[in-house]
VOGUVO-758493 format. One record per residue (C-alpha): residue in one letter; chain; x, y, z; residue number from 1. Coordinates in nm, 4 decimals, always signed. Layout:
N
R_aa_ch_px_py_pz_i
R_A_A_X_Y_Z_NUM $
...
END
This chain:
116
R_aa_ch_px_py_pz_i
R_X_A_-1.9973_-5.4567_-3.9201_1 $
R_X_A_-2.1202_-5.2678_-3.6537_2 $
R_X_A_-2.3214_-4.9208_-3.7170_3 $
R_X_A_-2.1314_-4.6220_-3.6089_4 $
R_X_A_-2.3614_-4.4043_-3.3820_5 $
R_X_A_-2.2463_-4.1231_-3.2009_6 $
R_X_A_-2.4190_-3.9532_-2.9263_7 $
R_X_A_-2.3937_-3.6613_-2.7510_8 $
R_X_A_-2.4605_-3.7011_-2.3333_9 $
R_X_A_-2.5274_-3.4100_-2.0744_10 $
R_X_A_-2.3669_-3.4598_-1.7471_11 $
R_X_A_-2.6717_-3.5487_-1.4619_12 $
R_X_A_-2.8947_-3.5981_-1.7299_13 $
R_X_A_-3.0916_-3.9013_-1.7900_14 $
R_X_A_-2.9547_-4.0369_-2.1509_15 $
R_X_A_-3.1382_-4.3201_-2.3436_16 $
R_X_A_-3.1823_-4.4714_-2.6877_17 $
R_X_A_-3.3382_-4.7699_-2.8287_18 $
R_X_A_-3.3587_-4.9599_-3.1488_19 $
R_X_A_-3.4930_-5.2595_-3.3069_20 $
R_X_A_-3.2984_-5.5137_-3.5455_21 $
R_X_A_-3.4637_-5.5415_-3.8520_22 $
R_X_A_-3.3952_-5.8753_-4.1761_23 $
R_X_A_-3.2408_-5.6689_-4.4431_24 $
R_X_A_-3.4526_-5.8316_-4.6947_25 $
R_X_A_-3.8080_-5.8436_-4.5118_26 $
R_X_A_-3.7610_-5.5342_-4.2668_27 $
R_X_A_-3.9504_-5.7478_-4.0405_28 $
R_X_A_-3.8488_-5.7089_-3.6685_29 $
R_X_A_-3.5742_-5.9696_-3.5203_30 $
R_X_A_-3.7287_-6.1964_-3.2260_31 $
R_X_A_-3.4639_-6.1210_-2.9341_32 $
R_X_A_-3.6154_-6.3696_-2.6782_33 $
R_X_A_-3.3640_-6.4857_-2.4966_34 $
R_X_A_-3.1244_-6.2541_-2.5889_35 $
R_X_A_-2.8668_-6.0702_-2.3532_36 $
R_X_A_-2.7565_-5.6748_-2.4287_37 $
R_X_A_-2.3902_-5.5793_-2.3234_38 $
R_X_A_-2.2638_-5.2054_-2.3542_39 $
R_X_A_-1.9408_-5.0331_-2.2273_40 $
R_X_A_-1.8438_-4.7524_-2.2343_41 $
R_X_A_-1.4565_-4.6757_-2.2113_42 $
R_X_A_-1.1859_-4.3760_-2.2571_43 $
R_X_A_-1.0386_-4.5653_-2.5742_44 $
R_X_A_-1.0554_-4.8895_-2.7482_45 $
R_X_A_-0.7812_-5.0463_-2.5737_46 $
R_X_A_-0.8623_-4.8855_-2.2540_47 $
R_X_A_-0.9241_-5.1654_-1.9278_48 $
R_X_A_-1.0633_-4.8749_-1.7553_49 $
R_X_A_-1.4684_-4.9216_-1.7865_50 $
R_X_A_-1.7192_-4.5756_-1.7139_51 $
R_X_A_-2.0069_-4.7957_-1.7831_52 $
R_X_A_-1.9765_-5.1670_-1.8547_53 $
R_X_A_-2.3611_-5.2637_-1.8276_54 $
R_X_A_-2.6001_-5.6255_-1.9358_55 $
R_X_A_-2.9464_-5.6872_-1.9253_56 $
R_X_A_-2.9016_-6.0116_-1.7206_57 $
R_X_A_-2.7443_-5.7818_-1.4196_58 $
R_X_A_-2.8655_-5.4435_-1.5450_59 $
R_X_A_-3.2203_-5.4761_-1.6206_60 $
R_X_A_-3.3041_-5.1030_-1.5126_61 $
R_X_A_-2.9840_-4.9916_-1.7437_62 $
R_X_A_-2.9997_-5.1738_-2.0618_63 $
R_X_A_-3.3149_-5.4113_-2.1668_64 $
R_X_A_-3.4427_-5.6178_-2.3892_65 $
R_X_A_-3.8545_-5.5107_-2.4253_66 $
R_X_A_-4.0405_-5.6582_-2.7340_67 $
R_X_A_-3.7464_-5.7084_-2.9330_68 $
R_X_A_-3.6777_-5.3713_-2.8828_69 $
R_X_A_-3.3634_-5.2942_-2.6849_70 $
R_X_A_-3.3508_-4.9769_-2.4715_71 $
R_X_A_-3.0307_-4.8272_-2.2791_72 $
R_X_A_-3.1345_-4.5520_-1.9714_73 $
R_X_A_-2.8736_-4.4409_-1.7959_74 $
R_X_A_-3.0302_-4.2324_-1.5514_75 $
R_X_A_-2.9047_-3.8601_-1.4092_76 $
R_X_A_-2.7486_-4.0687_-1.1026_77 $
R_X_A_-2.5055_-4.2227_-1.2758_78 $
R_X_A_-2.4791_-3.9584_-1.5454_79 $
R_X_A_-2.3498_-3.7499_-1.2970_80 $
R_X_A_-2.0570_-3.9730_-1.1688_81 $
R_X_A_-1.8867_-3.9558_-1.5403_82 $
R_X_A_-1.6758_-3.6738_-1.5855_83 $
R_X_A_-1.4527_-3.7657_-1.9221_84 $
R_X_A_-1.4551_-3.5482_-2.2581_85 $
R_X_A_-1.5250_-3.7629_-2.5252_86 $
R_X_A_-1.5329_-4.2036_-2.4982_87 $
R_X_A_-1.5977_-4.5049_-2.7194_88 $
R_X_A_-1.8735_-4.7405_-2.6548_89 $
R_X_A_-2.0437_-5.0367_-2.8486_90 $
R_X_A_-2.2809_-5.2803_-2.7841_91 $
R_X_A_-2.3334_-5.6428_-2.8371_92 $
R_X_A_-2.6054_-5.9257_-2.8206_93 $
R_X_A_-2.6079_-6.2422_-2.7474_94 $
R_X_A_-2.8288_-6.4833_-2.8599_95 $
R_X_A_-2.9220_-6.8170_-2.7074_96 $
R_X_A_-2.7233_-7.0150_-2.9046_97 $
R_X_A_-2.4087_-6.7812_-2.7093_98 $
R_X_A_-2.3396_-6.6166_-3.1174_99 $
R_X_A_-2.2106_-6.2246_-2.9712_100 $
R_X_A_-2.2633_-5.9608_-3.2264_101 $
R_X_A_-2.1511_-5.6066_-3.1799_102 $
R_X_A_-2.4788_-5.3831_-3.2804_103 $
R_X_A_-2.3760_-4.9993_-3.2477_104 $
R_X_A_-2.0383_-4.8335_-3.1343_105 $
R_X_A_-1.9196_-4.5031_-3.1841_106 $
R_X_A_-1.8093_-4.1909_-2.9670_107 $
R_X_A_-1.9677_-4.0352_-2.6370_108 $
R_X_A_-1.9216_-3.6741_-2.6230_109 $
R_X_A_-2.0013_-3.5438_-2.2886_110 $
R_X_A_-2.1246_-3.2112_-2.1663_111 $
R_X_A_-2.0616_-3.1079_-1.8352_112 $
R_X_A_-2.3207_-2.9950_-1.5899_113 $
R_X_A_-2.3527_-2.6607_-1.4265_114 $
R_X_A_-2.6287_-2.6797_-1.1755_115 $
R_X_A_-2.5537_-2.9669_-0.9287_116 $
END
């Protein structure tokens, strides 16, 4: 199961998070070489309408996969384009061996901007 995370984003603001997997048992850090990060981010679950849809194979500046740490930026340019209330979003990797696993998902709340 996915963890639930939600975040809140400010409108022309850059917005970014990263994490690292961890083995439940060890806590050691999982190796992501070779690994490919997907994230959209949509007005509902069922939605075919896409405000982000984002990978680290076409995306590297977006979403990234740095020392087994992966990193999202979405930067104030494309911040600014979104103008919805509230969204969903998860993310997924996929390893090497083409196994996809969804990561995160949750809610986007966004705040809109006042000086433009």
């Amino acid at each position: 199961m996915p963890i639930r995370k939600n975040f809140e984003m400010y409108q022309g603001d850059d917005f970014g998070f990263d994490f690292y997997l961890r083995h439940s048992d060890t806590k050691e850090v999982i190796d992501l070489t070779g690994y490919v990060a997907r994230m959209q981010v949509r007005p509902s679950i069922g939605s075919s309408v896409k405000y982000v849809d984002i990978d680290s194979d076409d995306n590297p500046d977006k979403i990234s996969i740095v020392d087994n740490c992966v990193i999202v930026t979405l930067n104030s340019a494309l911040t600014s384009t979104l103008s919805f209330d509230e969204a969903v979003y998860d993310l997924e990797l996929e390893s090497p061996s083409d196994v996809v696993t969804t990561y995160l998902e949750g809610k986007i709340v966004l705040s809109k901007e006042v000086t433009r």
